[in-house]
N, C-alpha and C positions, 0 to 999 in steps of 0.2 A: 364597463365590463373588464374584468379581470384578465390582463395576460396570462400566457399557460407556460410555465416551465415545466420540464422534461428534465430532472436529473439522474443519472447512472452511476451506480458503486458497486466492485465487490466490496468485498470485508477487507478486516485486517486496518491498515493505515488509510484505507481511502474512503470507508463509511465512514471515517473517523475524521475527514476535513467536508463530507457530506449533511451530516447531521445538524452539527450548529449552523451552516448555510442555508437547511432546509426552514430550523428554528429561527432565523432571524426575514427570514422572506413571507413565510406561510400566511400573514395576513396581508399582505399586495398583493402576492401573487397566488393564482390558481397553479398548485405542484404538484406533479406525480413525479413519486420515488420510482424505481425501476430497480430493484435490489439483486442483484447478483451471486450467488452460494450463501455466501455465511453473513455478508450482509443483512440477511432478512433476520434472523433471530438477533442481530445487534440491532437494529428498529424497534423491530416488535416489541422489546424490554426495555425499549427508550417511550413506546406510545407512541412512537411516527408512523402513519398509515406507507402501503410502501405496497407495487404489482409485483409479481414477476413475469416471467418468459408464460408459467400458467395460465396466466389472469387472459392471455389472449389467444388459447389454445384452438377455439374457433378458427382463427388466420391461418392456422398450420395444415400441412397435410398429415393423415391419421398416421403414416409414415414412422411420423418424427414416433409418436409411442412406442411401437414397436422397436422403433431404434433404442430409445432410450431404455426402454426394458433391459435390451441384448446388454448394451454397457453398463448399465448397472449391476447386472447379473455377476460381472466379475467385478467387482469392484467394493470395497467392504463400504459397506454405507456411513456418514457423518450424522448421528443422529440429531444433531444440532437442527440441520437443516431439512424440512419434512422431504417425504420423499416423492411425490409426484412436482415440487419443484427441481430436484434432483434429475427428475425424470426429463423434464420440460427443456430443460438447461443444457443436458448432453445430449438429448434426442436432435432437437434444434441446431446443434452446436455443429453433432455429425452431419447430420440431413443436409442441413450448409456446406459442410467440406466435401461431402461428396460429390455432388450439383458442382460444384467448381472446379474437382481438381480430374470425378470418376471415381469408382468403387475401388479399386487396387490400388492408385495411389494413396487415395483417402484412408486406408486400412494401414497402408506403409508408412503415411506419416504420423497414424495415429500410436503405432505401434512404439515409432523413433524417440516423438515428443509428446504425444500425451496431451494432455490438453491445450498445451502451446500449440498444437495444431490449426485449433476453431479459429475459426475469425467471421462469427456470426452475422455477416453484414446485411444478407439477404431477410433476416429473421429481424433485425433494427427496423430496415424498411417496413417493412409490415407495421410493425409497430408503432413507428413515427408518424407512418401515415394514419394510422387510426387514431390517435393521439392530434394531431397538427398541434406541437406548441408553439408558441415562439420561438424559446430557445431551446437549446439543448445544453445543458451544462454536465461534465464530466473530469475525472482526472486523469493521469497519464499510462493509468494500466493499460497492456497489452490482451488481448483476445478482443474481448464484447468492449471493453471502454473505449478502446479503439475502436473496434468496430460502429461503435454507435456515432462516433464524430463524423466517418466518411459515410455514414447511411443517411446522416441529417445533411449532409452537404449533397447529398444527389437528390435528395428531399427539399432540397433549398433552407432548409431551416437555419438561421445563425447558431452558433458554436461558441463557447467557451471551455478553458480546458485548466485544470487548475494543476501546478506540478509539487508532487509531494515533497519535493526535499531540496538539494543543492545540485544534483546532479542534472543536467539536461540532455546526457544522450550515454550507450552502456547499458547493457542488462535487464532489467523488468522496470527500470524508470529513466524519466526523461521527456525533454517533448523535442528536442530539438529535428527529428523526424515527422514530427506534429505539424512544427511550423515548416519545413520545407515543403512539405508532404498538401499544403495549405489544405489543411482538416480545420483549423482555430481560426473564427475571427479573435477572439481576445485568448490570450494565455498568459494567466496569473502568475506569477512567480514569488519566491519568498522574500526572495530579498533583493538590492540595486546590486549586489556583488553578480548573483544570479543571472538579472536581467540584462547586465552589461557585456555577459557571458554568450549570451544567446542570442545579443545583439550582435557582437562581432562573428558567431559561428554561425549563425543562418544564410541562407543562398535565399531564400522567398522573401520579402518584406512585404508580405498581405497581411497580418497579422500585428495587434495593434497589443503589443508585450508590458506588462503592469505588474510591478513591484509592490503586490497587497499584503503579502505574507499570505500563511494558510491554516485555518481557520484553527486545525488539532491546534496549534500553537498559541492560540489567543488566551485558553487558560493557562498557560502555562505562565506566560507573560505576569497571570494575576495570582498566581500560585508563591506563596513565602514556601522557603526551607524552614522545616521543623525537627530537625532532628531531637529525639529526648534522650538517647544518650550517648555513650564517645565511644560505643561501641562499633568497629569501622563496619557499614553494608556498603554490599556490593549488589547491583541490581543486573545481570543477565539476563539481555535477551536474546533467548536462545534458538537456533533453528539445524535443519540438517544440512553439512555442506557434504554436497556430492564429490563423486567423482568425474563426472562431464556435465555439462551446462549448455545447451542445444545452441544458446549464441553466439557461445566462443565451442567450437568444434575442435580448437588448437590448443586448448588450455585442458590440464590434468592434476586434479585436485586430488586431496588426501580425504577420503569420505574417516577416516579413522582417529582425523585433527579432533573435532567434535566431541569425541568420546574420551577422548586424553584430555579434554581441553574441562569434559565434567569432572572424569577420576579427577586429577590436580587440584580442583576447586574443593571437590569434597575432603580432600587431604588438609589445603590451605583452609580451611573453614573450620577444622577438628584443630591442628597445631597453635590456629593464632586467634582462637573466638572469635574470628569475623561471621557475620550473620550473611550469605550468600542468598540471596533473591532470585530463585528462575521463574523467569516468565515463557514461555514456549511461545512459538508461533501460532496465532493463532489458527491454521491451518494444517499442522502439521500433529500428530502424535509422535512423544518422544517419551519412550519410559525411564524412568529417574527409581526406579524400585531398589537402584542397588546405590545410590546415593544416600546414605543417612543425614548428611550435615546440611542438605541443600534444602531449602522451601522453597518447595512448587508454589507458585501463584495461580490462585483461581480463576477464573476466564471472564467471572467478573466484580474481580479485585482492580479497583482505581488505580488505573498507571501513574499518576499525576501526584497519585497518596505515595505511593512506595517511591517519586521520584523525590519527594518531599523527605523521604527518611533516612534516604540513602549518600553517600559518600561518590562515589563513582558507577560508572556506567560500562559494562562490558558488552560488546556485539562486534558481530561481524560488517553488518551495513545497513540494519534497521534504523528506521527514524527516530528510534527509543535514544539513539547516542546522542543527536542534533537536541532533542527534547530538551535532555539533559544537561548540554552544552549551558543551553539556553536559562537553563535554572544555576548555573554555577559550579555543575559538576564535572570531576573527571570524567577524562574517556580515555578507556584503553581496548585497543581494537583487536579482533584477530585478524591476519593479513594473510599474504599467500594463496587465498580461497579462489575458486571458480566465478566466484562476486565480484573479483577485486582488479579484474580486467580494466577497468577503464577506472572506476572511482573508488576511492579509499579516501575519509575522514581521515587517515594517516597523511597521505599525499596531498590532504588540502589543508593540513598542518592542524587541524582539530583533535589528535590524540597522540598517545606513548601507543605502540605497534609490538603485537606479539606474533612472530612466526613462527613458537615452537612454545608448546606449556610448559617446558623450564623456565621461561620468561616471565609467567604470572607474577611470580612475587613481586618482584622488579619493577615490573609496569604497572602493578598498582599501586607502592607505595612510594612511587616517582610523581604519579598521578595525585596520591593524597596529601603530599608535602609541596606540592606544585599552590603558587596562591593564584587562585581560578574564579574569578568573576561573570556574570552570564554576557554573550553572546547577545548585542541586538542586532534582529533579523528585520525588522519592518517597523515604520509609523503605525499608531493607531492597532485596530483591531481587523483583523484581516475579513472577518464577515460585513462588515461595516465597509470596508476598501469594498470587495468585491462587491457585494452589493450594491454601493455606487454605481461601478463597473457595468452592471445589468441595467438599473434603472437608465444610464447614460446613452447606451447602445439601443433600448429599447422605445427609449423617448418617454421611458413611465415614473 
């Protein structure tokens, strides 16, 4: 009889080290996806079967509808994602914070931070236990990916946690609160620079840390640059930098970098026929209508193709710059941001650092005359690592 995993993603960077792990397992193992916002329409156009919070609306109290209803009510909807998952996801999410914290606070802190509030744990449980897998495997996002590690640990269920990037603690990634926090029995890491990292900064040692790499990366590893012609692109990935960021309270960004930082590109892209690639965050809308010189990227245009065509890599702290690293390209970062609190691909000496869009020209053609060879991160193929990893733990 087949073991049962249980794996958990939103979208964006983490269905993205989800997927090929799901694809390399699916005939040993009995898996249910557990798909998270926008995760589901990135499955569903991949053909990977995948629940949501819906699929087990039975478990809920009728409650959570109605909740969900009220929140969605103000909320302009993502039509990517249908909307009774929509529904299911914030009703649940509320319904949870209230149960924990009370009605008034739960409205305060939803008000503060917005969906950083959730932390669906009660709504896991339900879940897990209807499910019983074996494991639970997830990556290091905060709300539900979180929450789903400590809901499998009071469920008894072993844990895995795979961490998207180089970072291990700071901001919306990391696990080094994972491992203290002892949520992981295994947690993956990309690289032994990584893992050496989190060996020295951890207080817990229950947690059995492994340098598989992560899996978005495995095509990258088998991806040649093709550039066809000498024309320089620049591949941006773009997102909105605020002005406050709920986990540093102390730190005050420029929400106005952003838009200076597109004006300039559209200018350097008309003076010098550089070919400018925006990719938007997946989650975010951001209108480019008064950009002439900039191509938008489609949402499902190949990251891996355009990293393939491009010269260098601009972002603020997306995994798109490490990608890139990884293929032999420049990186030229923006810095100074409400992101840039603990970690910066600048500070870990991975790119040339813009703190003002005067600087673009500068740090990209510092970047493009710079001779740049790829970055290895890991042995082997990171699906192939971790999946060892599973079979090893599991005895299968």
């Amino acid at each position: 009889m087949k073991k049962k995993l249980l794996m958990v993603c939103y979208g964006g960077g983490h269905v993205t080290i989800i997927e090929p792990l799901y694809q390399q397992l699916k005939d040993k193992y009995e898996i249910t996806v557990l798909a998270l916002t926008l995760a589901a329409p990135y499955l569903a156009a991949r053909g990977v079967p995948y629940v949501t919070f819906r699929s087990f609306k039975e478990l809920f109290d009728p409650e959570v509808v109605t909740t969900g209803e009220g929140l969605l009510a103000n909320l302009e909807h993502n039509g990517e994602v249908q909307y009774e998952d929509s529904l299911y996801y914030m009703g649940c999410s509320y319904y949870d914070l209230v149960e924990s914290v009370g009605l008034e606070e739960a409205k305060s802190l939803y008000e503060s931070k917005g969906r950083a509030a959730f932390y669906p744990e009660p709504t896991l449980i339900k879940i897990i236990q209807s499910l019983s897998p074996d494991m639970l495997i997830t990556t290091n996002a905060i709300r539900a990916e979180r929450a789903s590690l400590s809901a499998a640990k009071k469920c008894g269920v072993p844990t895995l946690c795979i961490n998207d990037g180089l970072w291990i603690e700071g901001g919306l990634s990391g696990v080094l609160d994972i491992a203290n926090d002892e949520l992981a029995d295994i947690i993956c890491v990309l690289s032994s620079e990584v893992k050496s990292n989190l060996e020295a900064s951890r207080k817990s040692r229950s947690a059995r840390i492994v340098a598989t790499g992560t899996p978005v990366f495995d095509s990258i590893k088998l991806t040649e640059r093709r550039k066809k012609t000498n024309q320089l692109t620049l591949l941006f990935a773009d997102c909105h930098l605020p002005k406050h960021f709920h986990l540093y309270p102390d730190i005050v960004g420029d929400p106005e970098f952003a838009f200076r930082v597109r004006e300039k590109l559209n200018v350097l892209a008309q003076e010098h026929d550089w070919k400018v690639i925006v990719r938007p965050h997946p989650n975010q809308v951001i209108d480019y209508s008064d950009y002439s010189n900039l191509h938008v990227s489609g949402k499902n245009d190949s990251l891996h193709e355009q990293l393939a065509q491009s010269d260098i890599v601009l972002t603020n702290m997306s995994t798109v710059g490490l990608e890139g690293k990884a293929m032999g390209l420049g990186l030229v970062t923006l810095e100074g941001t409400v992101f840039n609190r603990y970690n910066s691909f600048y500070k870990a000496g991975l790119s040339t650092p813009v703190f003002h869009e005067s600087e673009l020209y500068n740090a990209i053609i510092e970047e493009l005359e710079r001779a740049t060879h790829g970055i290895s991160l890991y042995e082997g193929l990171a699906t192939e690592n971790i999946s060892r990893e599973i079979s090893r733990y599991l005895g299968s």
